[in-house]
C-alpha positions as CSV (number, residue, x, y, z in Angstrom):
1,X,-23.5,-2.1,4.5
2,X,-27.1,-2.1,5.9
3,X,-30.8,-1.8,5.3
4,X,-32.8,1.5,6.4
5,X,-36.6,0.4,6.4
6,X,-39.6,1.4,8.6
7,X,-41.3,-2.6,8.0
8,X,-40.4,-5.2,10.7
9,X,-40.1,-8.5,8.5
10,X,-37.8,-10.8,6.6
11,X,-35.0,-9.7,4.0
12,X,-33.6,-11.9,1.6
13,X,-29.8,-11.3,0.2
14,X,-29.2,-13.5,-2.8
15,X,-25.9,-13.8,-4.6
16,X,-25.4,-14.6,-8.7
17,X,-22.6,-14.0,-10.7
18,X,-20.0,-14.9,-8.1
19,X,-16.5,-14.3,-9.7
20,X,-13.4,-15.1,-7.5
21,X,-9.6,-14.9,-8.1
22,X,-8.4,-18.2,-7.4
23,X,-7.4,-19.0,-4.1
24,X,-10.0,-16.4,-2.4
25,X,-13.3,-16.7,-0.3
26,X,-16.3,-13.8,-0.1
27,X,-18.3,-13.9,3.2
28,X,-21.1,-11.6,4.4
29,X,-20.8,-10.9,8.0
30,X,-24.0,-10.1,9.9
31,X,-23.1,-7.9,13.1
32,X,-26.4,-8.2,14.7
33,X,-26.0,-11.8,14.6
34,X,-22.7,-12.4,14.4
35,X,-22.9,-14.7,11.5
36,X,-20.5,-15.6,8.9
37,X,-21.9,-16.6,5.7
38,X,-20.1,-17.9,2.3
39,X,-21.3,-15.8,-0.5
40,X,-21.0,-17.9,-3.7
41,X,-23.4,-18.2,-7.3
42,X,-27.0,-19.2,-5.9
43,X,-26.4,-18.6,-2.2
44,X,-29.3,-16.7,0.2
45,X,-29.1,-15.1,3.1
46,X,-32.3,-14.6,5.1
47,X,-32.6,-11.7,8.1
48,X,-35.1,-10.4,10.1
49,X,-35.7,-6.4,10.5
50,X,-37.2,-5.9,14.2
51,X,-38.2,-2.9,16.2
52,X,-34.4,-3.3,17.6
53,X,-32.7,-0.4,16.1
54,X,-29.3,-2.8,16.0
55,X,-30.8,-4.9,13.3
56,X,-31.5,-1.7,10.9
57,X,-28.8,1.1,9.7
58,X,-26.1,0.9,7.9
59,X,-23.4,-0.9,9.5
60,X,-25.1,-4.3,9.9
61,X,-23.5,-6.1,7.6
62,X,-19.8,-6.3,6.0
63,X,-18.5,-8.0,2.9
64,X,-14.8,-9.6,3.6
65,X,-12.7,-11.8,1.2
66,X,-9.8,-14.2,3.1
67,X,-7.2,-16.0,1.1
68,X,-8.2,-19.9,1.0
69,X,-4.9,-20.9,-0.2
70,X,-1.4,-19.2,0.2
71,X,-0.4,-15.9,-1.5
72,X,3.0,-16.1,-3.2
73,X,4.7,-12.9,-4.2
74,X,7.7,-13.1,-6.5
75,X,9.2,-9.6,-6.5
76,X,10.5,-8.1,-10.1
77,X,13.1,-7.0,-11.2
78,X,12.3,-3.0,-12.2
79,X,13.8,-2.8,-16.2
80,X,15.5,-0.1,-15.5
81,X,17.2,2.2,-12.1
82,X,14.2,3.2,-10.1
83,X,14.9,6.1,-7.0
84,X,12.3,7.2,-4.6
85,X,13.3,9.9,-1.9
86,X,11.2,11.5,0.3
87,X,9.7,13.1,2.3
88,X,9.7,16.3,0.3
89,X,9.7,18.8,2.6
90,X,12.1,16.9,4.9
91,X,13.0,17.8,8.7
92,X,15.1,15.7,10.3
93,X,15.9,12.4,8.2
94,X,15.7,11.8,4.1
95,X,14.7,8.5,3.0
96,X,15.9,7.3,-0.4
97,X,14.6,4.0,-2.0
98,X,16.5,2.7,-5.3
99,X,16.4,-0.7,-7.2
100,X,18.3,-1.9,-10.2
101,X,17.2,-4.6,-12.5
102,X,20.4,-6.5,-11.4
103,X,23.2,-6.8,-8.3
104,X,25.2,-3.2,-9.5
105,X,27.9,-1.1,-7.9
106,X,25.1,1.5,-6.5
107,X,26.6,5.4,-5.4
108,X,24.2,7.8,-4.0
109,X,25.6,11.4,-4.1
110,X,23.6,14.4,-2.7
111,X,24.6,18.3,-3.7
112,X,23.1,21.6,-2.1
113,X,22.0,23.8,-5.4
114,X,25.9,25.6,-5.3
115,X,26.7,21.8,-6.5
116,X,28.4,21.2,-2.9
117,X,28.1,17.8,-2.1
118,X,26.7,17.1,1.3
119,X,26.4,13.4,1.3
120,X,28.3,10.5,-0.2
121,X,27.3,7.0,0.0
122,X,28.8,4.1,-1.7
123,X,26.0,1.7,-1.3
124,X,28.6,-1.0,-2.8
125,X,26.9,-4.0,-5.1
126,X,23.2,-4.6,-4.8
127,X,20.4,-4.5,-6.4
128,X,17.8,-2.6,-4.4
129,X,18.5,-0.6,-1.1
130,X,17.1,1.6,1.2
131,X,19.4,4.3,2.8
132,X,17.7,7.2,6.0
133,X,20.3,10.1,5.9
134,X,20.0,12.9,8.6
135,X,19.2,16.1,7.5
136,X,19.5,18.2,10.4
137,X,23.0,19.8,9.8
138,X,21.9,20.5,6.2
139,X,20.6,24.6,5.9
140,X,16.8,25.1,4.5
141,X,17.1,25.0,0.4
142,X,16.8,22.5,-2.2
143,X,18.6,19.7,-2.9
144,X,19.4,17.3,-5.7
145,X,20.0,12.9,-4.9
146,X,22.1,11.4,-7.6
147,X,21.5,7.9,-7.4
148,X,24.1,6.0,-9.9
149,X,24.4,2.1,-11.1
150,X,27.6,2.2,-13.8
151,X,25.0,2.4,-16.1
152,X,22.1,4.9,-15.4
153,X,22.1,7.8,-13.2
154,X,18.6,9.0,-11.6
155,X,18.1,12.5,-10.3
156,X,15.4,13.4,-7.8
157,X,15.4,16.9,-6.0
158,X,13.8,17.2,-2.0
159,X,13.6,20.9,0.0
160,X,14.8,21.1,3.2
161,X,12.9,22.5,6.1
């Protein structure tokens, strides 16, 4: 953020209509003077525009928001069998992400198109899991990850370099 003028004076940067989540702080940071300022409802900033080319263009100042209090994340539970495999093409090692929305007997099965499998996992019980299978035995085509709890089964399909 900055200020591109041709007049060498005094700027004013005024805040209103300051809404925060809770637990979260907004400060402008002036580069040229390496100031830290709290932007909240009512505050002003005042800066001065000289013939030093530092205190013009557009990367004087930045806007940065810091946590005041700690952030607590509570993971959920997905509602139903969620897969993820990637990356799509893959070289060298497949990634496969799954999560249940409870502690399940978890099976990852992957066929070439013919049906063969080529991998076999029994991830045994869990509720989310992440799994790298090499991929470099495996011949260029397509490929289809069955990833089963007992009571869904997801399919996803990944190519092979």
């Amino acid at each position: 953020m900055g200020l591109k003028t041709n007049q060498q004076r005094t700027f004013t940067v005024k805040a209103s209509e300051v809404n925060l989540p809770a637990g979260s702080a907004l400060y402008l940071h002036d580069k040229y003077t390496n100031s830290w300022q709290a932007i909240a409802n009512g505050m002003s900033y005042n800066f001065s525009v000289t013939a030093d080319t530092a205190s013009q263009g557009n990367n004087r100042f930045e806007v940065a928001m810091k946590a005041t209090a700690p952030v607590v994340v509570t993971p959920v539970a997905p509602a139903q069998l969620t897969v993820e495999a990637g990356p799509s093409p893959v070289q060298s090692t497949l990634t496969i992400h799954y999560a249940s929305p409870e502690a399940m007997q978890t099976t990852i099965r992957i066929t070439d198109m013919s049906g063969k499998t080529v991998t076999s996992i029994n991830a045994g019980k869990v509720q989310s899991g992440v799994q790298q299978v090499a991929t470099n035995t495996w011949n260029s085509g397509v490929y289809v990850i069955q990833v089963s709890n007992g009571k869904e089964t997801v399919t996803k399909k990944v190519v092979k370099k």
